[in-house]
Kinemage of the C-alpha trace (Angstrom):
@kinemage 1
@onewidth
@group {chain A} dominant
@subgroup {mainchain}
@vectorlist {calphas} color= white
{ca unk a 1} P 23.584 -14.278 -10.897
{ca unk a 2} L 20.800 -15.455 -9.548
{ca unk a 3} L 17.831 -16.377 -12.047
{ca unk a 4} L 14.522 -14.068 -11.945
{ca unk a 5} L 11.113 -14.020 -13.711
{ca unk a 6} L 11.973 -10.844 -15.890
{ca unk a 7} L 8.718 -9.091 -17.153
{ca unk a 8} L 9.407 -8.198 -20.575
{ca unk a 9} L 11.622 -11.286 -21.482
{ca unk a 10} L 11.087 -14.832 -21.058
{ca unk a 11} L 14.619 -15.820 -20.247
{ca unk a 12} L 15.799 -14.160 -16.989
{ca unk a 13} L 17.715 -11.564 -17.421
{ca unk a 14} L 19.197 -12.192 -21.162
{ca unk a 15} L 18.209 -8.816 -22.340
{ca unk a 16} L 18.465 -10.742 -25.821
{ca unk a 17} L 15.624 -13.267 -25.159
{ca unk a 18} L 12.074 -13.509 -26.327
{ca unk a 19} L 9.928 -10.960 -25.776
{ca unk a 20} L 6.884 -11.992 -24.161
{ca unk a 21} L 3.282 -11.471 -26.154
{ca unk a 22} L 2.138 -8.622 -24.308
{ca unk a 23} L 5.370 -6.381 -24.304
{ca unk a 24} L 5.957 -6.855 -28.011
{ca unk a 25} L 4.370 -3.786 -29.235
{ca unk a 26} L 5.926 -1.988 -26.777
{ca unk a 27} L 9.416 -3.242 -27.247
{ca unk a 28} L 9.355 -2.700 -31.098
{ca unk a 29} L 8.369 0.719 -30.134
{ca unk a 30} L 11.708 0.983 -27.616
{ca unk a 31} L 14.159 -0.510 -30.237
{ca unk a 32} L 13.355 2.708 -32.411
{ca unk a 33} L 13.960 5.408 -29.745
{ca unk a 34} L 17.253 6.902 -29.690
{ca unk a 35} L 19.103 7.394 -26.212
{ca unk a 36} L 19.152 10.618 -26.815
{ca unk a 37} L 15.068 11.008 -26.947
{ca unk a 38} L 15.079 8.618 -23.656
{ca unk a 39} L 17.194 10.800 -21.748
{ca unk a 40} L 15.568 14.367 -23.013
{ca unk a 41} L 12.574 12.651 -22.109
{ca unk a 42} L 13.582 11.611 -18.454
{ca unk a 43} L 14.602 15.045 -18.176
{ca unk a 44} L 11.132 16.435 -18.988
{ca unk a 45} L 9.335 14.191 -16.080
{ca unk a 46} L 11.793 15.034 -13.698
{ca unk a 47} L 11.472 18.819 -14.241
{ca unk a 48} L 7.890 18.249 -14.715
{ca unk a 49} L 7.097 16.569 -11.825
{ca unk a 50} L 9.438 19.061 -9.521
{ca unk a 51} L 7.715 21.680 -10.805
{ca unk a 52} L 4.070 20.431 -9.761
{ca unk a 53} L 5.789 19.560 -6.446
{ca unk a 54} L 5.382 15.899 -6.748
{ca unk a 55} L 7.541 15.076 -3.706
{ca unk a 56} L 8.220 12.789 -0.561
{ca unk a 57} L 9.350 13.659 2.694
{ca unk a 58} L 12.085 11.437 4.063
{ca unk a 59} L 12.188 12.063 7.934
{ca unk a 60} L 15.688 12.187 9.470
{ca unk a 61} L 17.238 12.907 5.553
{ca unk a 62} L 20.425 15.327 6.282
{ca unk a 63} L 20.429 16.015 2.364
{ca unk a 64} L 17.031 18.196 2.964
{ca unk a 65} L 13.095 17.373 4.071
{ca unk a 66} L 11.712 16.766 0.200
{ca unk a 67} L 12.925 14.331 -2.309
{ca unk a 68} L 11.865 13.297 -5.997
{ca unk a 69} L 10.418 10.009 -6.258
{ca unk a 70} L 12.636 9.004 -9.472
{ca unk a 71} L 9.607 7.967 -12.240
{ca unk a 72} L 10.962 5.261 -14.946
{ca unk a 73} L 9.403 5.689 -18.525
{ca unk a 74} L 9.532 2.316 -19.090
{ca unk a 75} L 5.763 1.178 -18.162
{ca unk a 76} L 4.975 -2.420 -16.307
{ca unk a 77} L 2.913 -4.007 -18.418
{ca unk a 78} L 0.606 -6.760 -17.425
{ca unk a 79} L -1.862 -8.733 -19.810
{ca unk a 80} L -6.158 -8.513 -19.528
{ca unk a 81} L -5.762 -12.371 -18.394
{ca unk a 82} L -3.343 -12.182 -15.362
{ca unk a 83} L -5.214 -8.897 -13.991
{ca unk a 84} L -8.205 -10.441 -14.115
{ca unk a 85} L -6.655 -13.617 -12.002
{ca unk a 86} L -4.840 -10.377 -9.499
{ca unk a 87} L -7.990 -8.382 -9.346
{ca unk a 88} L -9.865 -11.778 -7.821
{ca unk a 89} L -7.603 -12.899 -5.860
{ca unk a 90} L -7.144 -9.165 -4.109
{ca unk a 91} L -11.168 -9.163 -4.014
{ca unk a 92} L -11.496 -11.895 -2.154
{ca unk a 93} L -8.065 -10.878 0.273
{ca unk a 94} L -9.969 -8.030 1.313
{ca unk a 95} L -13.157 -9.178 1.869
{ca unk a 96} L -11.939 -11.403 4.401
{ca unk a 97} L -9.621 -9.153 5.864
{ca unk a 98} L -13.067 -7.040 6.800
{ca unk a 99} L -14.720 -10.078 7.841
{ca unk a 100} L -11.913 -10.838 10.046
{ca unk a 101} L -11.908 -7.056 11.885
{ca unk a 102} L -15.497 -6.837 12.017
{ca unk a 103} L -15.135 -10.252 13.866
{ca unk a 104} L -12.333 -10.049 16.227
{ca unk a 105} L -14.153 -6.570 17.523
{ca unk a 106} L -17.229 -8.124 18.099
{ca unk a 107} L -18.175 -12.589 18.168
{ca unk a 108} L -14.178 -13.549 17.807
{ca unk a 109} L -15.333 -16.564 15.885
{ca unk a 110} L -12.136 -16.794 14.605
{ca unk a 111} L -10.104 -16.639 18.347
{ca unk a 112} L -12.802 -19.792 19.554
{ca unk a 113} L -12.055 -21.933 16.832
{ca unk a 114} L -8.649 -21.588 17.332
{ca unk a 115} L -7.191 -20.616 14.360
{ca unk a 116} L -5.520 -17.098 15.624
{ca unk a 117} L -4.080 -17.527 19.171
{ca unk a 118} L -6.039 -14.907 21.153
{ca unk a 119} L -2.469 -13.271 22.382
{ca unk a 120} L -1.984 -12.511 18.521
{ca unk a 121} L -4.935 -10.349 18.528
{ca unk a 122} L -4.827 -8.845 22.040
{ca unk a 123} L -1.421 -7.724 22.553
{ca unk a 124} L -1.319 -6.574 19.072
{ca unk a 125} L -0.195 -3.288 19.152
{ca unk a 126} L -2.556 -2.178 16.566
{ca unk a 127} L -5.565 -3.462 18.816
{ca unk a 128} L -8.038 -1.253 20.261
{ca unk a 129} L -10.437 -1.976 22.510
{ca unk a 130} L -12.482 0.785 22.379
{ca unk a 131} L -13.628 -0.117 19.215
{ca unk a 132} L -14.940 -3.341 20.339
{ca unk a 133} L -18.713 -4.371 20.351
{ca unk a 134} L -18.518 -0.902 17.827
{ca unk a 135} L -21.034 -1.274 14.437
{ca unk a 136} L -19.581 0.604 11.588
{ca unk a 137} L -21.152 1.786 8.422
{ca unk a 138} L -21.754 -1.459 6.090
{ca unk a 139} L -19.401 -3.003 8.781
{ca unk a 140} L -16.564 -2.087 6.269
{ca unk a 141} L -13.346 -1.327 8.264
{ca unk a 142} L -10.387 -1.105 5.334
{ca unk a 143} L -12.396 1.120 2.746
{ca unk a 144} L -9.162 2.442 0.812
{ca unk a 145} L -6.016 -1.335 0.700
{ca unk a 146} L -3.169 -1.053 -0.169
{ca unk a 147} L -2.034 -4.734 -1.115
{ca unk a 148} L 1.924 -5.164 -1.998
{ca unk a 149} L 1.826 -7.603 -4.574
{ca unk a 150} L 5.405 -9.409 -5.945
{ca unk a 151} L 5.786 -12.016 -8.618
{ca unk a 152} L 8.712 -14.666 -7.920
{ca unk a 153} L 9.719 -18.099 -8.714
{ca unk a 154} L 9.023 -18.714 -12.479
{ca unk a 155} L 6.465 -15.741 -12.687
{ca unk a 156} L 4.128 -17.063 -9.684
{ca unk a 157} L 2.059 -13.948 -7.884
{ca unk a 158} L 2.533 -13.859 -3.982
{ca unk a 159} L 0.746 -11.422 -1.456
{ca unk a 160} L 3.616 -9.755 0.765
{ca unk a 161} L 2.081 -7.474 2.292
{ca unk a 162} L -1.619 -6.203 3.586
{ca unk a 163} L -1.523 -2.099 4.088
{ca unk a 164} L -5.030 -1.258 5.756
{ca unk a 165} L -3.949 1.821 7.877
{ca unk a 166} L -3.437 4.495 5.814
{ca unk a 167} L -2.164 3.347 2.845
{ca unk a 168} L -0.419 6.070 0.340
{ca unk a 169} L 0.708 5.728 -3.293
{ca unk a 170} L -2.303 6.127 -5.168
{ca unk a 171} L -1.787 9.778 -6.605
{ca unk a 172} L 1.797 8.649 -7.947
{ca unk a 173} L 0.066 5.601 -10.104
{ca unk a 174} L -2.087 8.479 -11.171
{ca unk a 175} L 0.391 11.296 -11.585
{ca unk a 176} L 2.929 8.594 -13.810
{ca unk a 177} L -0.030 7.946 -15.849
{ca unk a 178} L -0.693 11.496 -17.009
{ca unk a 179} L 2.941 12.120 -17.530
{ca unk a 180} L 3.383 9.120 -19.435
{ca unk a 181} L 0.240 9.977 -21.422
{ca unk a 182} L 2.125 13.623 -21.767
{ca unk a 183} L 5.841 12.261 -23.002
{ca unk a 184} L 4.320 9.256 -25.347
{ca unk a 185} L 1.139 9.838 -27.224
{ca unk a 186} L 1.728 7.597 -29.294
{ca unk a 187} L 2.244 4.670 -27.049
{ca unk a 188} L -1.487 4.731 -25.591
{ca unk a 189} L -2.616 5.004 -29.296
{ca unk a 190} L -0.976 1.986 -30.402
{ca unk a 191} L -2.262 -0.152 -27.462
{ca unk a 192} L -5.118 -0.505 -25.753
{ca unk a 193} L -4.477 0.362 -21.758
{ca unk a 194} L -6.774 0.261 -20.036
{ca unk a 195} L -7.858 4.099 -17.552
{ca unk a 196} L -7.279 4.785 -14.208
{ca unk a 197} L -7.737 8.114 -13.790
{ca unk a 198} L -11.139 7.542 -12.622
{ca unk a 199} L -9.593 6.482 -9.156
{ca unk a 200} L -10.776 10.251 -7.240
{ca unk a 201} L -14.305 9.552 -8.687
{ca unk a 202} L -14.451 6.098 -7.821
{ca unk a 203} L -13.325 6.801 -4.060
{ca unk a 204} L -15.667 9.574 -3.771
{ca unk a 205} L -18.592 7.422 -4.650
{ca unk a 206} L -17.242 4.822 -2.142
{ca unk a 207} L -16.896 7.271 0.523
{ca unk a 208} L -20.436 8.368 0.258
{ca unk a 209} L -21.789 5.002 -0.301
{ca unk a 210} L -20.726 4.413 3.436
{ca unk a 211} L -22.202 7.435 4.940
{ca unk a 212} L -24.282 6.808 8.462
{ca unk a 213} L -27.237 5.856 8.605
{ca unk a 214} L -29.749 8.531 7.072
{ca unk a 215} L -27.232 10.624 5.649
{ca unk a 216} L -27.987 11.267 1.827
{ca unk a 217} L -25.751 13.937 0.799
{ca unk a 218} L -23.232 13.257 3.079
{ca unk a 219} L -19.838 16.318 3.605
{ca unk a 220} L -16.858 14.190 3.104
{ca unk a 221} L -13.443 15.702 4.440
{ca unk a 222} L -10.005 14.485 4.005
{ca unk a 223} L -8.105 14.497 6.974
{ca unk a 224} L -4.331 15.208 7.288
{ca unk a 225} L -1.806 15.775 9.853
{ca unk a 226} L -0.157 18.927 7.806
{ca unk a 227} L 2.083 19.638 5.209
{ca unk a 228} L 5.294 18.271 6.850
{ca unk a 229} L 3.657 14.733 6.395
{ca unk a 230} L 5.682 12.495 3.734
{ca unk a 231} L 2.278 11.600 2.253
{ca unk a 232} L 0.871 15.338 2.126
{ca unk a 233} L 1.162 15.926 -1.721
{ca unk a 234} L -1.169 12.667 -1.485
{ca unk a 235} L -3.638 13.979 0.788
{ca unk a 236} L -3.964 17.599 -1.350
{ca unk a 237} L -4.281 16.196 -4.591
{ca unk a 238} L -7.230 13.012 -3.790
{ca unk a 239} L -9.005 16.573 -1.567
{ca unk a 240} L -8.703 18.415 -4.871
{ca unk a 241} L -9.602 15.572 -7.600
{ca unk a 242} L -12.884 14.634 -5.651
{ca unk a 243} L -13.925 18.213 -5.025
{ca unk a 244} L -13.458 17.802 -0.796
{ca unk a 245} L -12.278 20.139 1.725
{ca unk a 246} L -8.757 19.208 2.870
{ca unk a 247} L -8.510 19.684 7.033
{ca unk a 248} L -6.372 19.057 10.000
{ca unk a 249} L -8.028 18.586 13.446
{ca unk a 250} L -7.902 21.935 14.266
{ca unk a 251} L -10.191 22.659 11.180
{ca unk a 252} L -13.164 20.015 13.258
{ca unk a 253} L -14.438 20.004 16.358
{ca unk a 254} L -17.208 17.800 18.379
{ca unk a 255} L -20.461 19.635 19.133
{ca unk a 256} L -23.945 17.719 20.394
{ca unk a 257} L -22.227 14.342 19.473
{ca unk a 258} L -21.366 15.526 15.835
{ca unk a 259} L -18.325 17.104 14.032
{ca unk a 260} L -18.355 19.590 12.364
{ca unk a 261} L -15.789 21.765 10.124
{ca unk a 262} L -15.054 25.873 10.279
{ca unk a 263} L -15.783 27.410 7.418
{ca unk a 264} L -16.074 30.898 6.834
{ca unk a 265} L -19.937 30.605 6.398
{ca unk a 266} L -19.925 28.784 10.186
{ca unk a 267} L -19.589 25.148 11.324
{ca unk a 268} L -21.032 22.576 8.879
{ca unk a 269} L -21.437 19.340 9.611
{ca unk a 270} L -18.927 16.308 8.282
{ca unk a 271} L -20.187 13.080 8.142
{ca unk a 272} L -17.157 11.121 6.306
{ca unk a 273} L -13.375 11.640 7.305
{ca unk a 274} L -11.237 10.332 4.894
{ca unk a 275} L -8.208 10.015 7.336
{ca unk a 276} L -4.313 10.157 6.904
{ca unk a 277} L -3.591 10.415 10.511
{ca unk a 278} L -2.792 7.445 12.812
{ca unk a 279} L -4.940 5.606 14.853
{ca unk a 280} L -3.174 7.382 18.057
{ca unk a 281} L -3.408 10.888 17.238
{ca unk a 282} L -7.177 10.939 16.346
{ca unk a 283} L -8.111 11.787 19.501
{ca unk a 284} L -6.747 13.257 22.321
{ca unk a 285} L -8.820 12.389 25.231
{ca unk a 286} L -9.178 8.867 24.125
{ca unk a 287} L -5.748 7.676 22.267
{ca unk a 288} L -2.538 9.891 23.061
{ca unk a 289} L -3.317 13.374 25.210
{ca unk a 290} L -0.392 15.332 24.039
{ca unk a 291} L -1.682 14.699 20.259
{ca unk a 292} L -2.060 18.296 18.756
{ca unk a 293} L -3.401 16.585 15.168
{ca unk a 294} L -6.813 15.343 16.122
{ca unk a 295} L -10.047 16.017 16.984
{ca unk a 296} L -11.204 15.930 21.130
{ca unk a 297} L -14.302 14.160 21.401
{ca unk a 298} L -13.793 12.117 17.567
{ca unk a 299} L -13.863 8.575 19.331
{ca unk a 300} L -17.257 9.474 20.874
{ca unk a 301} L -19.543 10.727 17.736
{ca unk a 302} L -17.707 7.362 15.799
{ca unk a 303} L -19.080 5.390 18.680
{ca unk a 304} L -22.284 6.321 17.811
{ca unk a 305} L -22.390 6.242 14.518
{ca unk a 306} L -23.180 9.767 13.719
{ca unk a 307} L -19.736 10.010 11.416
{ca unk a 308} L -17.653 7.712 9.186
{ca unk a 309} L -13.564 6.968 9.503
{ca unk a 310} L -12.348 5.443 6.629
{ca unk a 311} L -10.195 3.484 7.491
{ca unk a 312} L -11.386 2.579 10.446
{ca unk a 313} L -10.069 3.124 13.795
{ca unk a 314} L -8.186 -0.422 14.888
{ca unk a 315} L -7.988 -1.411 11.395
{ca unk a 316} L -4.254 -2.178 11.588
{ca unk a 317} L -4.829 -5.129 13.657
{ca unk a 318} L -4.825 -6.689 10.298
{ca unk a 319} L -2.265 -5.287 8.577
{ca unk a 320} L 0.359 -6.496 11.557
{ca unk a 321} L 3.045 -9.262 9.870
{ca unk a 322} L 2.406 -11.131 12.577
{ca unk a 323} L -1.460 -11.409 11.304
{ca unk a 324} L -0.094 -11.518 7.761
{ca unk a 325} L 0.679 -15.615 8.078
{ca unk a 326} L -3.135 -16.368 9.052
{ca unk a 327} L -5.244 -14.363 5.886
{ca unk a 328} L -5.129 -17.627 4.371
{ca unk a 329} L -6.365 -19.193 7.091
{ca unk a 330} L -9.114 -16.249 7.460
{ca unk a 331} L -10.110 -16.815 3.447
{ca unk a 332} L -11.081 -20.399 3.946
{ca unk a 333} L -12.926 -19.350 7.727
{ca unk a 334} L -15.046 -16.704 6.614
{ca unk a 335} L -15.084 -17.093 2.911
{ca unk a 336} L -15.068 -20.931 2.744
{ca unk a 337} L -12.932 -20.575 0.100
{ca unk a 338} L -9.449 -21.857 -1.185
{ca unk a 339} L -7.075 -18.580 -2.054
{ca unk a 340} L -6.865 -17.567 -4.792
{ca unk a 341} L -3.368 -15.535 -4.194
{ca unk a 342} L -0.747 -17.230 -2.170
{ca unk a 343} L 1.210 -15.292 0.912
{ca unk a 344} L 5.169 -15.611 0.717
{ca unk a 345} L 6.107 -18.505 3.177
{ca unk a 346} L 6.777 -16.966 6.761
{ca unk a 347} L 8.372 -17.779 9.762
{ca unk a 348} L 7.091 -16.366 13.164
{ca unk a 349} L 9.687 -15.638 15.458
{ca unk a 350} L 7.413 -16.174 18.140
{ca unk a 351} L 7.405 -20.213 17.936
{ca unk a 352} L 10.571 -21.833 18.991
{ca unk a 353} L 10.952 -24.193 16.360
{ca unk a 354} L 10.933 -21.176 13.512
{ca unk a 355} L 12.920 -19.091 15.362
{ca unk a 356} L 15.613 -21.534 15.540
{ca unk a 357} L 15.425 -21.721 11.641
{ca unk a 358} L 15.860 -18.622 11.592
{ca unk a 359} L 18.538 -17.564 13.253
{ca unk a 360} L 20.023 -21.003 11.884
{ca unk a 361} L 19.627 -19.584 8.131
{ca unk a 362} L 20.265 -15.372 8.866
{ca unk a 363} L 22.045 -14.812 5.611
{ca unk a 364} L 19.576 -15.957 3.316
{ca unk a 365} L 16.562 -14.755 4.855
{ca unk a 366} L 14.428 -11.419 5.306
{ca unk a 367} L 13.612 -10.563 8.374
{ca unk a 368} L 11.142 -8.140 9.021
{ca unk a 369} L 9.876 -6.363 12.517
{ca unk a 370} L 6.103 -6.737 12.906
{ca unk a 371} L 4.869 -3.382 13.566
{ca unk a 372} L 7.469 -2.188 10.712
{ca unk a 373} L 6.813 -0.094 7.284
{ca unk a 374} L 8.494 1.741 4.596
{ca unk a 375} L 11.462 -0.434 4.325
{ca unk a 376} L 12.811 0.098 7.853
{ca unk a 377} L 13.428 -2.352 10.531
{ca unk a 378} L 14.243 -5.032 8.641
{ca unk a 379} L 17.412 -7.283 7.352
{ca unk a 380} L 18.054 -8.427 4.018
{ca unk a 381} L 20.403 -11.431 4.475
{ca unk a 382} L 22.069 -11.838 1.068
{ca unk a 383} L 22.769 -7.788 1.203
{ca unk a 384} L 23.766 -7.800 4.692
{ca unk a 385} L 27.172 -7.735 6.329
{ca unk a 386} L 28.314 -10.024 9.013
{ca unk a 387} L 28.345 -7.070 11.725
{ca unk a 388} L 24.450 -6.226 10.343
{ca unk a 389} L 23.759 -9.859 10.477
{ca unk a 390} L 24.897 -10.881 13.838
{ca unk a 391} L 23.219 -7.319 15.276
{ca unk a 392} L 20.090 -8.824 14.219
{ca unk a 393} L 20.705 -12.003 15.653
{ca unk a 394} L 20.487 -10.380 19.448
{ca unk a 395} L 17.697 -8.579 18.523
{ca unk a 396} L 15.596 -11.467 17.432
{ca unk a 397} L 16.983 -13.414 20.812
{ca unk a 398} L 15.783 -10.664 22.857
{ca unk a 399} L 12.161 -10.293 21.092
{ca unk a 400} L 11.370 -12.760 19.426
{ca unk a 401} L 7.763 -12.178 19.037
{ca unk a 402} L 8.644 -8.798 17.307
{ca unk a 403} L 9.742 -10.494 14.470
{ca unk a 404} L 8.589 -12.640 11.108
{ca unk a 405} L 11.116 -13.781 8.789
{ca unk a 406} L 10.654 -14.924 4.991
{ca unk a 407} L 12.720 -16.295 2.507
{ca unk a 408} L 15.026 -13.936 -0.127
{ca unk a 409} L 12.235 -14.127 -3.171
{ca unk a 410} L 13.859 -13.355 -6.341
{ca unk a 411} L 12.180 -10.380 -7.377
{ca unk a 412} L 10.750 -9.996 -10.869
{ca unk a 413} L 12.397 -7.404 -13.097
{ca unk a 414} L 11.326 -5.127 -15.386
{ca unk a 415} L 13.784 -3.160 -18.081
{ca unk a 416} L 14.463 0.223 -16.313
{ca unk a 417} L 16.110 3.616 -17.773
{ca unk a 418} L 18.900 3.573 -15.617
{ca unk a 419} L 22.010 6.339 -15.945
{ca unk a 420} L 24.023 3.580 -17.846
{ca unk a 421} L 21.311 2.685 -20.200
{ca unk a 422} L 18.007 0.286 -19.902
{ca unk a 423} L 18.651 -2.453 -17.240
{ca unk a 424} L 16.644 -5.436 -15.724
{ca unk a 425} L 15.734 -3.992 -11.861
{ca unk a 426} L 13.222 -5.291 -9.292
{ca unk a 427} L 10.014 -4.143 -9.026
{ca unk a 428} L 6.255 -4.599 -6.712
{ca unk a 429} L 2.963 -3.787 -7.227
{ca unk a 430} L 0.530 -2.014 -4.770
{ca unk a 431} L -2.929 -1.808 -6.199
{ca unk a 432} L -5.533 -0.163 -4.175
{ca unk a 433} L -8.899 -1.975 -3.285
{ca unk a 434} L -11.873 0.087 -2.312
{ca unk a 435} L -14.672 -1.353 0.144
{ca unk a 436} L -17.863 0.179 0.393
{ca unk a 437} L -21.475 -1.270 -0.541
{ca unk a 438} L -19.574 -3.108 -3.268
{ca unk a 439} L -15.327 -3.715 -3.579
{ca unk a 440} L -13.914 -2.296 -6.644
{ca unk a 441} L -10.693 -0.980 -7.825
{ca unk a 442} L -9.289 0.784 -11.282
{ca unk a 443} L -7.135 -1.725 -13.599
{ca unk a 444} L -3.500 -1.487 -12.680
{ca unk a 445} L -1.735 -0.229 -9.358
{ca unk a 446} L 1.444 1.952 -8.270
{ca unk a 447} L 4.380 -0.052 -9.345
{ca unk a 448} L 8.152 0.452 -7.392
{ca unk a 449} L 11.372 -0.182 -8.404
{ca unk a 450} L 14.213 -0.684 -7.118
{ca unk a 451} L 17.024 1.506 -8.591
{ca unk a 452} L 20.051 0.212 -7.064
{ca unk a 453} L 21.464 -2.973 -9.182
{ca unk a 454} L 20.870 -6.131 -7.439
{ca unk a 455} L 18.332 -4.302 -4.903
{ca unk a 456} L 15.321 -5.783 -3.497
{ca unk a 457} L 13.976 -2.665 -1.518
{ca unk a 458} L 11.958 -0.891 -3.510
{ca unk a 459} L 10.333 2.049 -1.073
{ca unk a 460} L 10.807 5.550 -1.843
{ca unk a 461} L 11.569 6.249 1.561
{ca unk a 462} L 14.923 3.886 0.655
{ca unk a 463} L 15.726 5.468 -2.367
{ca unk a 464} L 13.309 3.494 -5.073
{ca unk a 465} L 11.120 4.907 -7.734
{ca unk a 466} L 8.064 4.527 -9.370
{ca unk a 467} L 6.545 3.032 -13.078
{ca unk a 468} L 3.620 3.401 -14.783
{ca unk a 469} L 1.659 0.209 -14.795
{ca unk a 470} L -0.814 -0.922 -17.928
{ca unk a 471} L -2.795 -3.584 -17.605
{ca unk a 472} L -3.910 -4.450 -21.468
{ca unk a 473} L -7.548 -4.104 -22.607
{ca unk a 474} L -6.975 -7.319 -24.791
């Protein structure tokens, strides 16, 4: 078996060696629960969380449209020491990451000093240029990131992935922090966690803090393409926790270069969309025509600045894998600054010498397409069969550029209730970075798992599950 960094033990995956400092409170705690209280437990959150409708659509699912995201009561805990290490190297990520979309949609400093090719930017899918020569509020483009943090090696931190779009997960780190809270009382008085469940208030003051100009007491909405949207428990429960109106496009509409929301008092103005809808169905007459979900005439009032999109629209220009391998390169530009967190090493299809490599070394690597998500559109070497593998291989021949590949990172582990008992399984960490007139974010972050033994794929869409994650006050 192949040796990882496990969480709560410092050798591997010997369920019988040391436990590290900061789990030892919490493991003496474990040792005196009975299976039995585990499982009645697990049973609680499950019906608990079914009950409050805590759900994920999985598109294309035969077994039905809604699924549980399985939540582990065994928490991720991570000391006060390496979160504040995380927290500054995410900080700084993001600032750049702004820096470098403000930039590329205005001076493309960046494209003349040639450090990103200028094809990487333009025929980027995720380009738009309508929003160039555009000012935004505070010139903040990702206000809500979604960074997918792993640990590897012998316990080393690595960036994997940047989500800037419209990145979901927050309300399940919230939601597995209140049930948690709810099954084990007594954990959270014996140690000193440190809160998120300020998140909704601390995104509400970020949303208003980038308000246009003159706008005091600004109507923020949150925006959402309906309730058969995988993320739509998400986009109900952040509307409800910050006290918003939750709408879909046909809720707004453009009037005298403003937009403005039905109510049943008459139109009021909006003048922040939180938005959970795609770049290409914001707006019909400037992005896709047959889009039902957005608002005619959106692009227009943004253009002016007369309303605020967080994110941004052409924000997942940075967020592409095939961007991913320059943010280092964009720290040091902008920032003139080493990194603080490291990005996994990558090889871009797109250059002859590492696509040979890679389809040279196919069943050891992870190859990934560039304008992917959730798990899909990707192979796993080590996992993969020969017929899987060698399908890949003509795909990669045939677009090359559509690719990134990255090498199979052994996965930290953290001990996970599991139907045979507690088990070593793989986990991430997403935390979410907000960007307004300041960057912030709460102490801790969603963390996955994967369920399956030996599993590296830890999206809910592919069957993983969720932990609480406590990041120690001490």
């Amino acid at each position: 078996m192949a040796k990882f960094f496990n969480e709560m033990t410092a050798e591997g995956s010997d369920a019988a060696g040391n436990v590290r400092e900061h789990y030892r409170e919490f493991s003496a705690w474990l040792k005196q629960q009975s299976p039995e209280t585990l499982q009645r437990k697990r049973a609680e959150a499950d019906l608990t969380f079914r009950r409050v409708g805590i759900t994920f659509a999985v598109y294309g699912d035969d077994a039905g449209t809604e699924r549980l995201i399985p939540f582990d009561i065994i928490p991720r805990i991570i000391p006060a020491a390496e979160w504040t290490q995380l927290q500054s190297g995410l900080v700084q990520r993001v600032k750049a990451l702004n820096m470098f979309i403000h930039d590329i949609y205005h001076d493309q400093n960046i494209i003349k000093a040639g450090i990103i090719p200028a094809e990487q930017i333009y025929k980027n899918a995720q380009y738009r240029p309508e929003m160039q020569g555009i000012s935004v509020a505070s010139d903040i483009y990702a206000h809500i990131a979604g960074v997918d943090i792993v640990r590897a090696g012998a316990g080393e931190f690595y960036v994997l992935e940047d989500n800037l779009r419209v990145p979901s997960g927050v309300s399940y780190m919230l939601e597995d922090r209140k049930m948690m809270m709810r099954l084990f009382p007594e954990l959270f008085a014996r140690n000193k966690i440190a809160p998120v469940d300020h998140y909704p208030d601390m995104l509400l003051d970020n949303l208003r803090s980038v308000a246009p100009m003159g706008v005091n007491d600004p109507t923020i909405v949150v925006m959402t393409p309906g309730m058969y949207n995988s993320a739509y428990f998400e986009h109900a429960f952040l509307a409800q926790q910050m006290g918003v109106e939750l709408v879909e496009g046909k809720d707004l509409f453009v009037n005298d270069n403003a937009v403005y929301m039905r109510t049943t008092r008459g139109p009021k103005r909006v003048d922040v969309i939180y938005r959970r809808i795609d770049d290409d169905f914001m707006d019909p007459l400037a992005f896709r025509p047959d889009s039902s979900l957005g608002v005619p005439g959106l692009l227009s009032v943004y253009r002016a600045g007369r309303v605020t999109l967080a994110n941004a629209i052409g924000t997942g220009v940075a967020d592409d894998k095939s961007i991913y391998p320059f943010v280092p390169d964009m720290i040091k530009f902008y920032l003139t600054e080493q990194p603080i967190l490291n990005n996994v090493p990558t090889y871009q299809c797109r250059k002859p010498e590492d696509l040979a490599y890679t389809l040279a070394h196919l069943p050891e690597l992870v190859v990934k397409e560039v304008h992917g998500a959730g798990g899909y559109g990707m192979l796993v070497g080590p996992a993969s069969s020969q017929a899987q593998i060698e399908d890949f291989r003509q795909r990669l021949i045939a677009k090359p550029d559509g690719y990134i590949a990255q090498p199979t990172l052994a996965l930290s582990a953290c001990p996970t209730y599991v139907e045979n008992g507690i088990a070593p399984r793989h986990i991430d960490l997403r935390p979410f970075v907000l960007s307004g007139k300041s960057i912030a974010m709460v102490p801790g972050g969603l963390t996955r798992v994967a369920l399956q033994e030996g599993s590296l794929v830890v999206n809910s869409s592919q069957g993983g599950g969720t932990k609480d994650t406590w990041i120690l006050e001490r």
